[in-house]
Short mmCIF file of the C-alpha atoms (twelve columns), coordinates in Angstrom:
data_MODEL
# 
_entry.id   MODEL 
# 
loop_
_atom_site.group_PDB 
_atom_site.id 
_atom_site.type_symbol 
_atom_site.label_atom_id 
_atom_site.label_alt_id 
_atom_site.label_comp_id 
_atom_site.label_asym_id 
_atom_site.label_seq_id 
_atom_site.Cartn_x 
_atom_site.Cartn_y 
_atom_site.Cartn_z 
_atom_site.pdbx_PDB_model_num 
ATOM 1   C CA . UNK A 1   3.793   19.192 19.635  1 
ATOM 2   C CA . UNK A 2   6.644   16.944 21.260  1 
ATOM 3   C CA . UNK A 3   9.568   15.817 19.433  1 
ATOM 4   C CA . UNK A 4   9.391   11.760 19.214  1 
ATOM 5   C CA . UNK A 5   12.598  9.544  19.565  1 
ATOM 6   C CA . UNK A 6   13.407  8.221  15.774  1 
ATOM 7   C CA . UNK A 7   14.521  4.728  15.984  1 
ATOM 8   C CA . UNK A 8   17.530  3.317  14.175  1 
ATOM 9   C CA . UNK A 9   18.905  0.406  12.409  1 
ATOM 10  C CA . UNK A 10  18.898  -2.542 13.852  1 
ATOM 11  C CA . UNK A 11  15.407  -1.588 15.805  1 
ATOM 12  C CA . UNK A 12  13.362  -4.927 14.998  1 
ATOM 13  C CA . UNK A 13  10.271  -2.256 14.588  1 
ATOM 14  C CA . UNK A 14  11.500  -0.654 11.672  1 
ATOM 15  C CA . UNK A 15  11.782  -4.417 10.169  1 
ATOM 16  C CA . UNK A 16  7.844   -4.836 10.973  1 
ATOM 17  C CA . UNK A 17  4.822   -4.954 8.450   1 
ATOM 18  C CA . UNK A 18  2.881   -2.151 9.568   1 
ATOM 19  C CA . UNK A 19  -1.246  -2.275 10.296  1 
ATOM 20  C CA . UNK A 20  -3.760  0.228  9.159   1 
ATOM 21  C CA . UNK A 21  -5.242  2.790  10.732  1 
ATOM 22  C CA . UNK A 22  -9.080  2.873  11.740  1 
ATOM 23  C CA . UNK A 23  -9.076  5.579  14.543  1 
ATOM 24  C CA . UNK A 24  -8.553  9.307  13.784  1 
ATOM 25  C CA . UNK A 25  -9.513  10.480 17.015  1 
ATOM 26  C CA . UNK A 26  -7.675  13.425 18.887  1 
ATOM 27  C CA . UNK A 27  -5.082  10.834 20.488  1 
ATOM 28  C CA . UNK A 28  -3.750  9.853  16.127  1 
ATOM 29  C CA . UNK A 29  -4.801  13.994 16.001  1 
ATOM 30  C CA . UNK A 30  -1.735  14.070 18.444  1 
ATOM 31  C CA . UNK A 31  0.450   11.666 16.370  1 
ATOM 32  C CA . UNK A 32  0.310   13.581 13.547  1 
ATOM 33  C CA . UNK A 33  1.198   16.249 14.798  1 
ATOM 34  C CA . UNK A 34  4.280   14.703 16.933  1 
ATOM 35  C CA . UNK A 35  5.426   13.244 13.507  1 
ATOM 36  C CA . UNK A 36  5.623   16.381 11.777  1 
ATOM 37  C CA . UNK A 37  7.597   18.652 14.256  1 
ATOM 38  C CA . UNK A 38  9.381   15.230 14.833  1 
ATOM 39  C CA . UNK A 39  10.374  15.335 10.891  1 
ATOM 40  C CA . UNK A 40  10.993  18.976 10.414  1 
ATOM 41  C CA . UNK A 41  13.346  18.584 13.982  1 
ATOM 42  C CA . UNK A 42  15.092  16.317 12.348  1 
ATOM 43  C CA . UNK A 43  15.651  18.347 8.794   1 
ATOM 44  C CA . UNK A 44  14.064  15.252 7.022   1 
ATOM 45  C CA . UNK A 45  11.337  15.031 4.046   1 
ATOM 46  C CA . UNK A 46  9.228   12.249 5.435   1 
ATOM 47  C CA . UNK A 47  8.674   9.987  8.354   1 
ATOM 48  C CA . UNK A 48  7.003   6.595  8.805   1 
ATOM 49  C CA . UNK A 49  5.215   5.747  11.922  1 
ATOM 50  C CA . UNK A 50  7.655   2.889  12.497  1 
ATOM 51  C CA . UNK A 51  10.186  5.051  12.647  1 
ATOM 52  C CA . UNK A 52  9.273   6.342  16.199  1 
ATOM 53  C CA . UNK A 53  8.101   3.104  16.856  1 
ATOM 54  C CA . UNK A 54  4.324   2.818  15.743  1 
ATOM 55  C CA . UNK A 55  3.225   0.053  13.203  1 
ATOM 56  C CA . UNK A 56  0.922   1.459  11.636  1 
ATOM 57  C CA . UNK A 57  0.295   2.791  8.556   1 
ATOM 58  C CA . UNK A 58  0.770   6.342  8.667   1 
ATOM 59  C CA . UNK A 59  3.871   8.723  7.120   1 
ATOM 60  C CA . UNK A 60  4.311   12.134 6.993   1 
ATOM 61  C CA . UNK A 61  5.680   13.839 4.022   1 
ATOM 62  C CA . UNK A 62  7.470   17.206 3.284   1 
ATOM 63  C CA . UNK A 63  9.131   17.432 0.196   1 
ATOM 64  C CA . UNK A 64  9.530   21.481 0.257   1 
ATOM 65  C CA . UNK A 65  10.888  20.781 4.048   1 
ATOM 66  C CA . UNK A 66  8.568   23.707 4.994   1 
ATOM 67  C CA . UNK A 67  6.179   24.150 7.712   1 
ATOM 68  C CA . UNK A 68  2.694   23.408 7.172   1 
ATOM 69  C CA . UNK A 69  2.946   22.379 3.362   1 
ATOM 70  C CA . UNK A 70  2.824   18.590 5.220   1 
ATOM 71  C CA . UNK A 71  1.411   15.626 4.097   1 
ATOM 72  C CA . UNK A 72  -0.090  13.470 6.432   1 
ATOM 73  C CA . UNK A 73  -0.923  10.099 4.543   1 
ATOM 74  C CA . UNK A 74  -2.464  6.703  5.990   1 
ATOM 75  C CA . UNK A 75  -3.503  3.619  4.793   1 
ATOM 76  C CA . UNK A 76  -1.619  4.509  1.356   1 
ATOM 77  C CA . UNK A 77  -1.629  2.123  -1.166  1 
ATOM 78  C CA . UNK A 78  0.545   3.186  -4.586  1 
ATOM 79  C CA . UNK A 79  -2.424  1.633  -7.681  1 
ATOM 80  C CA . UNK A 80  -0.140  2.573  -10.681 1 
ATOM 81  C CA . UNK A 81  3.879   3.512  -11.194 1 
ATOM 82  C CA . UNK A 82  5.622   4.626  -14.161 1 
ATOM 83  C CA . UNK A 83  9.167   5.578  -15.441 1 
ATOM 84  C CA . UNK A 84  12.060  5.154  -13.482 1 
ATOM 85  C CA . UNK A 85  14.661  7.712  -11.845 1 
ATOM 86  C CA . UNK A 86  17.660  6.664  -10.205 1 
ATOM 87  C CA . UNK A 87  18.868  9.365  -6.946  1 
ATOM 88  C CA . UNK A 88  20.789  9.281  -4.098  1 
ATOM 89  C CA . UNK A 89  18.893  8.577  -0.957  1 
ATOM 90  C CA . UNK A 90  19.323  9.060  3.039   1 
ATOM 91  C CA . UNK A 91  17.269  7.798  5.931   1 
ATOM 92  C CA . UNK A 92  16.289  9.162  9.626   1 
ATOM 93  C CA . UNK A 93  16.356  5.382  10.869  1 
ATOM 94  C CA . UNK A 94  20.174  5.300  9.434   1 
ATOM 95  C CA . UNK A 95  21.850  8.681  9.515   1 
ATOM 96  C CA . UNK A 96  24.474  9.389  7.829   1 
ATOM 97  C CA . UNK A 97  24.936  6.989  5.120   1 
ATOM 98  C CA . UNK A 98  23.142  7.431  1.418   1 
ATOM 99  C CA . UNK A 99  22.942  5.284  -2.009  1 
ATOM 100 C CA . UNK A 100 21.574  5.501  -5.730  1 
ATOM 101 C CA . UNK A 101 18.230  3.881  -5.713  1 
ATOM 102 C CA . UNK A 102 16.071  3.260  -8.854  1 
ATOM 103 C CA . UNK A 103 12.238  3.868  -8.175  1 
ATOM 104 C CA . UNK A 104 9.426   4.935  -10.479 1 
ATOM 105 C CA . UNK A 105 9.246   8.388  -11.343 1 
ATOM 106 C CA . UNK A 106 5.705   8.656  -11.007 1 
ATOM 107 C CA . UNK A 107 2.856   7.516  -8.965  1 
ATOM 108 C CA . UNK A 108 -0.732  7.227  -8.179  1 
ATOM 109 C CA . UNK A 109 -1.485  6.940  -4.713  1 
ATOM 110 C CA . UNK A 110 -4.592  6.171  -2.945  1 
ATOM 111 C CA . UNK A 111 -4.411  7.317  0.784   1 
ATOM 112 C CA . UNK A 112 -6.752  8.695  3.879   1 
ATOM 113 C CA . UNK A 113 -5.440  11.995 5.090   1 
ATOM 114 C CA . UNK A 114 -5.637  12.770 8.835   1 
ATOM 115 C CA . UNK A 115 -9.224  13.023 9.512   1 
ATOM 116 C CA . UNK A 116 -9.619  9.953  7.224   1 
ATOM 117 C CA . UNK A 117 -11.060 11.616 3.957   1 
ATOM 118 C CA . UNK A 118 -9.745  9.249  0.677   1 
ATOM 119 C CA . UNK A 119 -7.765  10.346 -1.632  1 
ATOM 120 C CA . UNK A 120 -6.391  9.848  -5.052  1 
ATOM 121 C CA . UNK A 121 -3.531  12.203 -6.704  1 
ATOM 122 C CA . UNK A 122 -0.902  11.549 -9.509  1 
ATOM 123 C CA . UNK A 123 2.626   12.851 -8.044  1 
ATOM 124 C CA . UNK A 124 5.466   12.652 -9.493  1 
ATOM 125 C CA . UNK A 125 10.090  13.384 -9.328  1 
ATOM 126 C CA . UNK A 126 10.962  13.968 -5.988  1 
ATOM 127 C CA . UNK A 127 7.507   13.744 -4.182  1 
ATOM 128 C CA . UNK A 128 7.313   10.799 -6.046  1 
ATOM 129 C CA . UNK A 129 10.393  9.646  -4.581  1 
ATOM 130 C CA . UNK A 130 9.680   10.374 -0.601  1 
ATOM 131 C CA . UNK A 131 6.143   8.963  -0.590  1 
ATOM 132 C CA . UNK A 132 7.973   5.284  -2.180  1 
ATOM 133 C CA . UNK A 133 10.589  5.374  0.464   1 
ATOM 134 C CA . UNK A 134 7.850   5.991  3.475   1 
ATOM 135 C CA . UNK A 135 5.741   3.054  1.952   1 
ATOM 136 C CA . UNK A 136 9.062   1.069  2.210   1 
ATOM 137 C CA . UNK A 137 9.424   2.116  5.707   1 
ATOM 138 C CA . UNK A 138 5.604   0.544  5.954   1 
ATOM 139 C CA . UNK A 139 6.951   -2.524 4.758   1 
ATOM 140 C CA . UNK A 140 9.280   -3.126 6.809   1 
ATOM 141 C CA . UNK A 141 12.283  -2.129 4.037   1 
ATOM 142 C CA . UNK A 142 15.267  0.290  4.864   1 
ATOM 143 C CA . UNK A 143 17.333  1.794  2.467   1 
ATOM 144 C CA . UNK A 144 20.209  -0.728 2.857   1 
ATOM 145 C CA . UNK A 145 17.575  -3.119 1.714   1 
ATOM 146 C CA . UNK A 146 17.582  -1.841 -1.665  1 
ATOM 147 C CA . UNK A 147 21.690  -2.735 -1.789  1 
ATOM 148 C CA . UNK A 148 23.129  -6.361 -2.472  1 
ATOM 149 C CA . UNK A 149 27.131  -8.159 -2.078  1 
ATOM 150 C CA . UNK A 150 29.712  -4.935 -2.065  1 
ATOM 151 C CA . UNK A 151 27.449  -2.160 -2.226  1 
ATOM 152 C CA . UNK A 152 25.544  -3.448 0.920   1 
ATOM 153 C CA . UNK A 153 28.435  -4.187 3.295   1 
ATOM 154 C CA . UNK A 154 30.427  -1.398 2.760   1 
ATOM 155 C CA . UNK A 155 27.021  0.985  3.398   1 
ATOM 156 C CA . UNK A 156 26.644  -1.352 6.503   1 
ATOM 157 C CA . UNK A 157 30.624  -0.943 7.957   1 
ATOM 158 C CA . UNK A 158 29.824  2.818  7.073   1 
ATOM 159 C CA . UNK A 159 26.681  3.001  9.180   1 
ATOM 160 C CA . UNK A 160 28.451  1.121  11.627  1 
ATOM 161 C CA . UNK A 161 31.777  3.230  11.892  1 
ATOM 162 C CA . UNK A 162 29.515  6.330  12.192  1 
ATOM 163 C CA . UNK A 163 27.135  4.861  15.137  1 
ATOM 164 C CA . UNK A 164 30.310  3.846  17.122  1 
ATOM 165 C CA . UNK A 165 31.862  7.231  16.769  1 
ATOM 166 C CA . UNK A 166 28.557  9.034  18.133  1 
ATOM 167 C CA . UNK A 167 28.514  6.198  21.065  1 
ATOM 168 C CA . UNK A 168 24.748  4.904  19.565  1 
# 
């Protein structure tokens, strides 16, 4: 398994409506597999395909952060949401800057897994919370997307600041 490049804001892929997935051959065997050591490499919870440059719809998600209790999820579509929890929330494709963001507390969510069996399950809390902010990534929404007037720019001079001190 290689670790993949994650791309960051302002990469016009991670702006891009994704497409979905109709070969799970041993090349997308590959992917998935790429995606995950890329995610657990990079200490994160979840990672979209356009995050390393793919669109298509495919995310990986880890909410326990521990090897092989991965989720591999494509074509996901969310068919119900309910209750709302507001949490502080960071981003691969934007390091180092976070914000309070209100999304439903619980889900049900229709998705292939890797060998392209369907699936429905009911999650909910923080699993609930990483599988909306993949679909976002799907949809061509980051984080600072969720922010308006203030709130936004100061996130964006943040995120700035920090990718001229690392050179990026």
């Amino acid at each position: 398994m290689a670790k993949l490049k994650i791309r960051t804001y302002p990469d016009p892929v991670l702006k891009k409506k994704t497409v979905p997935v109709t070969d799970f051959g041993p090349a997308m065997q590959k992917l998935f597999d790429d995606m995950i050591a890329t995610m657990h490499g990079s200490d994160g919870v979840g990672l979209a395909a356009p995050q390393i440059g793919i669109s298509q719809q495919i995310f990986i998600a880890c909410p326990t952060m521990r090897q092989g209790e991965e989720h591999v999820m494509v074509n996901a579509v969310i068919e119900k949401k309910s209750g709302t929890a507001v949490a502080a929330e960071g981003c691969l494709s934007m390091p180092g800057i976070s914000g309070e963001i209100v999304r439903a507390a619980k889900l049900r969510l229709n998705f292939q897994n890797r060998t392209g069996k369907k699936y429905t399950i009911e999650i909910e809390d923080f699993f609930a919370r990483v599988i909306q902010h993949e679909m976002d990534h799907l949809n061509g929404k980051l984080i600072i997307d969720h922010f308006t007037g203030a709130k936004r720019e100061a996130l964006l001079k943040q995120y700035e600041t920090l990718r001229n001190q690392k050179g990026m």
